[in-house]
N, C-alpha and C positions, 0 to 999 in steps of 0.2 A: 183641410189639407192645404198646403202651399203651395200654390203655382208655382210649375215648372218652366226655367225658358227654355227648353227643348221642344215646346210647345209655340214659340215664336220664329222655329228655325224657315218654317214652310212660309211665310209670312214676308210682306217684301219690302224693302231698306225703311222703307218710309213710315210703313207698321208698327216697325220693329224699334225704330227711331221714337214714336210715339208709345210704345208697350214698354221698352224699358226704363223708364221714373218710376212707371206704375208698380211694374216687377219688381224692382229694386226697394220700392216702399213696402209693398205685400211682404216680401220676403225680410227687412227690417222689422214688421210689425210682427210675425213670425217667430223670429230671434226674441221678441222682448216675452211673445208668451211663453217659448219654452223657459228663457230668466226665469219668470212666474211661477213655473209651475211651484204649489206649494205640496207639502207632507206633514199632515194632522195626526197626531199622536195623545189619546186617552191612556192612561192606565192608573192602576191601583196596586199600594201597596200594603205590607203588612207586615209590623217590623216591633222586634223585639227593642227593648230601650232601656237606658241608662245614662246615668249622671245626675245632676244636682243645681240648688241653686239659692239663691242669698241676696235678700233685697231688704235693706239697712236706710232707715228714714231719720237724721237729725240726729241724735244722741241715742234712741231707743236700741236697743242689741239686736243683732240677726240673727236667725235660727238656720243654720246648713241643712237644710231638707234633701236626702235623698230622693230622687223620684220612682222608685222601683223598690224601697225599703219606708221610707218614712210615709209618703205621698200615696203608695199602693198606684204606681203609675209604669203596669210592666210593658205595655204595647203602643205601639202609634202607629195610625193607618192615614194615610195620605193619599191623596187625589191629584195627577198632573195632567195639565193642558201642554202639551210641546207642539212647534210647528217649524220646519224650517224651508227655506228655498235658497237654489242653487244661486249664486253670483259669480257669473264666468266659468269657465273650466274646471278651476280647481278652487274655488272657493264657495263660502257656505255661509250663511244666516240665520242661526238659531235662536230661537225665543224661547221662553217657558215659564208658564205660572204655577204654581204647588202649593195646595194648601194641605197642612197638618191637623190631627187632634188628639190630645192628650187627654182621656178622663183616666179619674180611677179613686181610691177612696180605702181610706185607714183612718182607724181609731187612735188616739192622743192620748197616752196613759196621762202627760205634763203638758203645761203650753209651752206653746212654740211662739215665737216673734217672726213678722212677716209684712213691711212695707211699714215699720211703724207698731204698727197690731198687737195685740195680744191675743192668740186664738187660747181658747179654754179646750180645756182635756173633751175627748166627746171625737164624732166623724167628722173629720176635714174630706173635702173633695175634691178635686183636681178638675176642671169645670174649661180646659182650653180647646175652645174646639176649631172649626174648621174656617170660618171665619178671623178667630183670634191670633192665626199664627199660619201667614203665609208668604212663600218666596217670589222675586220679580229675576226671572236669568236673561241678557242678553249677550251674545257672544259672538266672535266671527272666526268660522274655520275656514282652517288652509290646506291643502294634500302637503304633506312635507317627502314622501318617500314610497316604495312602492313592495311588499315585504312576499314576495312568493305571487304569490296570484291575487295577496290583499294589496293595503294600502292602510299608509298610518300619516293621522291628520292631526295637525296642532288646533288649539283655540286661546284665544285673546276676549274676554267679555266683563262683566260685574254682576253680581248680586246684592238685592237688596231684600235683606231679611222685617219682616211686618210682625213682631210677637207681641201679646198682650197676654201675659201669663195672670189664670184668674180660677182662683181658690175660692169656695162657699165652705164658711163653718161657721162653730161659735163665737163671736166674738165676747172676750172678757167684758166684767160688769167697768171694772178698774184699768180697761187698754187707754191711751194715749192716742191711739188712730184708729180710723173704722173705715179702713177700705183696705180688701185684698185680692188687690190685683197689682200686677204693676205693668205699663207699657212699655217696654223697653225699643218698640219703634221711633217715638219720640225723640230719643238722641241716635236713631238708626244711620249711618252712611254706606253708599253703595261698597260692596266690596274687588277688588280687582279679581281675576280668576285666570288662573292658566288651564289649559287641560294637555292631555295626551291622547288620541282616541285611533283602537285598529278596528280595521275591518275585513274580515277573511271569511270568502264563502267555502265553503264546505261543501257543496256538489250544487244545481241550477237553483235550487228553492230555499234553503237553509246555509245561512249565515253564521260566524261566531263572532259577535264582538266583546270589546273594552274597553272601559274609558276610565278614567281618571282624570278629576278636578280639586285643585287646589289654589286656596287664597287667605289674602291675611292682612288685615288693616293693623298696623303699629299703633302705638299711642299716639293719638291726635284730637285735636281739639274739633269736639262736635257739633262747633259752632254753635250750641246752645249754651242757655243757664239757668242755673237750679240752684241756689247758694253761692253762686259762683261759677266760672269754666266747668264744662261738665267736659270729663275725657274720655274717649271709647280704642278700646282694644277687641277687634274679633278675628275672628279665624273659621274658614270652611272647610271641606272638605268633602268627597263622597268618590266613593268605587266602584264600578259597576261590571259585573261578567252575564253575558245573556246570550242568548240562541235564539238567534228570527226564522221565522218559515214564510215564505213568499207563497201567497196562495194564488194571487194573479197579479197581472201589474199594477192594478191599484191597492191592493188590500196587503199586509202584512202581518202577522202576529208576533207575539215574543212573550219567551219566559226567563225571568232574568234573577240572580242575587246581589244583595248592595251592602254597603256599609255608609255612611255618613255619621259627620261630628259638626257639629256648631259647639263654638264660645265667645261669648260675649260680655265684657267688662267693663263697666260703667262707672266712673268716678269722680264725686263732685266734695264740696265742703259739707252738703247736707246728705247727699246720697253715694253709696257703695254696692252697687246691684250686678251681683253674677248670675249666668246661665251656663253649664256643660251638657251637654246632651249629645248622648249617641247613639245609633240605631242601625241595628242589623236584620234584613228581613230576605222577604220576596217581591214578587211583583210581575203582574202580566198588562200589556198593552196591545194595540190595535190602531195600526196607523192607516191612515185614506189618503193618497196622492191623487190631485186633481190638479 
């Protein structure tokens, strides 16, 4: 607890000349714990998916793989670390790491091309797991407005998306390459992000939020090379509507639905590597403020 100076008032000129640096320091190191305090946030998702993707090696042709029809790739389940802490009255410090994982698995009546490759007719597998394709979010919110008895907050941050998309199959007797995966972190760059986010409770314990983020890198040079300047175009995106229940001051629950889209365009003299993917699900968390 912080020392009170009303507790210096009985105390005489000379005391009290000596007790306040001390009080004035207790109570500054005070202010910096409450700054501190932080809010930890597990949860898990589970989300339906779609879209497609295309990864072209030198001259070799690319195969547009559906993920959800070619690939047999209908779900993706996700695991996020979030935590944030207050800075100042109205503002806020968000972190968040997300890791994804895509299996699934169809049969190839014809080959397909993929990073080069020749895959032979037979089970292709969709082999990205949670490791292989994960996001880095840092952001800073502001209260911008005050909406009934909520409050609607902007945010300013980036993301930087980590995918290493990695298929096991046959690979032809007659292919040209023999590796199917492709990294598309390697020409990765942070992305900018805006969001929108309300917050309205709903009577002492249950909440309803939403948020909305969106970002979008232009064509730009990724400062890398592969046959030449490699150029990257991406785009995020995700929505989110959820109901928290406050079960005591530290503990929180929530059950939430989302949407998100990642695309990512990759283009170089020897390389043409797309990703679209999108995913609608659920998802529940459990936040611990300390």
């Amino acid at each position: 607890m912080c020392p009170s100076l009303a507790h210096t008032t009985r105390r005489g000129h000379r005391r009290r000349a000596l007790a306040l640096p001390l009080l004035a320091a207790a109570s500054l190191g005070c202010g910096r714990l409450h700054a501190a305090d932080w809010h930890v946030t597990v949860a898990a998702e589970q989300g339906w998916v779609g879209g497609w993707i295309r990864v072209r090696e030198n001259d070799v042709p690319a195969t547009r793989l559906r993920l959800n029809g070619d690939l047999g790739v209908n779900h993706m389940q996700s695991l996020r670390l979030l935590a944030w802490t207050p800075l100042g009255d109205a503002g806020e410090l968000h972190l968040g790491l997300t890791a994804h994982r895509l299996d699934g698995s169809a049969l190839l009546a014809a080959p397909v091309y993929f990073n080069g490759t020749k895959v032979a007719p037979g089970r292709l597998d969709t082999v990205t797991h949670f490791q292989d394709f994960i996001e880095l979010d840092a952001s800073y919110w502001r209260h911008l407005a005050d909406v009934g008895r909520g409050s609607v907050w902007g945010s300013l941050g980036a993301r930087y998306v980590m995918l290493n998309f990695r298929l096991d199959g046959t690979i032809a007797a007659d292919s040209v390459g023999h590796e199917l995966k492709e990294d598309f972190y390697v020409q990765e760059l942070p992305v900018p992000m805006l969001g929108l986010h309300l917050r309205y409770p709903l009577g002492d314990a249950l909440q309803l939020t939403a948020d909305v983020n969106w970002g979008r890198l232009p064509w730009v040079n990724s400062l890398r090379t592969e046959g030449g300047e490699v150029r990257l175009a991406q785009t995020n995106s995700d929505e989110r509507v959820a109901l928290t229940y406050r079960w005591n001051p530290r503990w929180q629950f929530t059950a939430y639905a989302f949407h998100t889209e990642f695309a990512q365009d990759e283009r170089s003299r020897e390389d043409g590597n797309v990703v679209y993917l999108h995913d609608t699900g659920v998802g529940l968390s459990a936040e611990y403020a300390f």
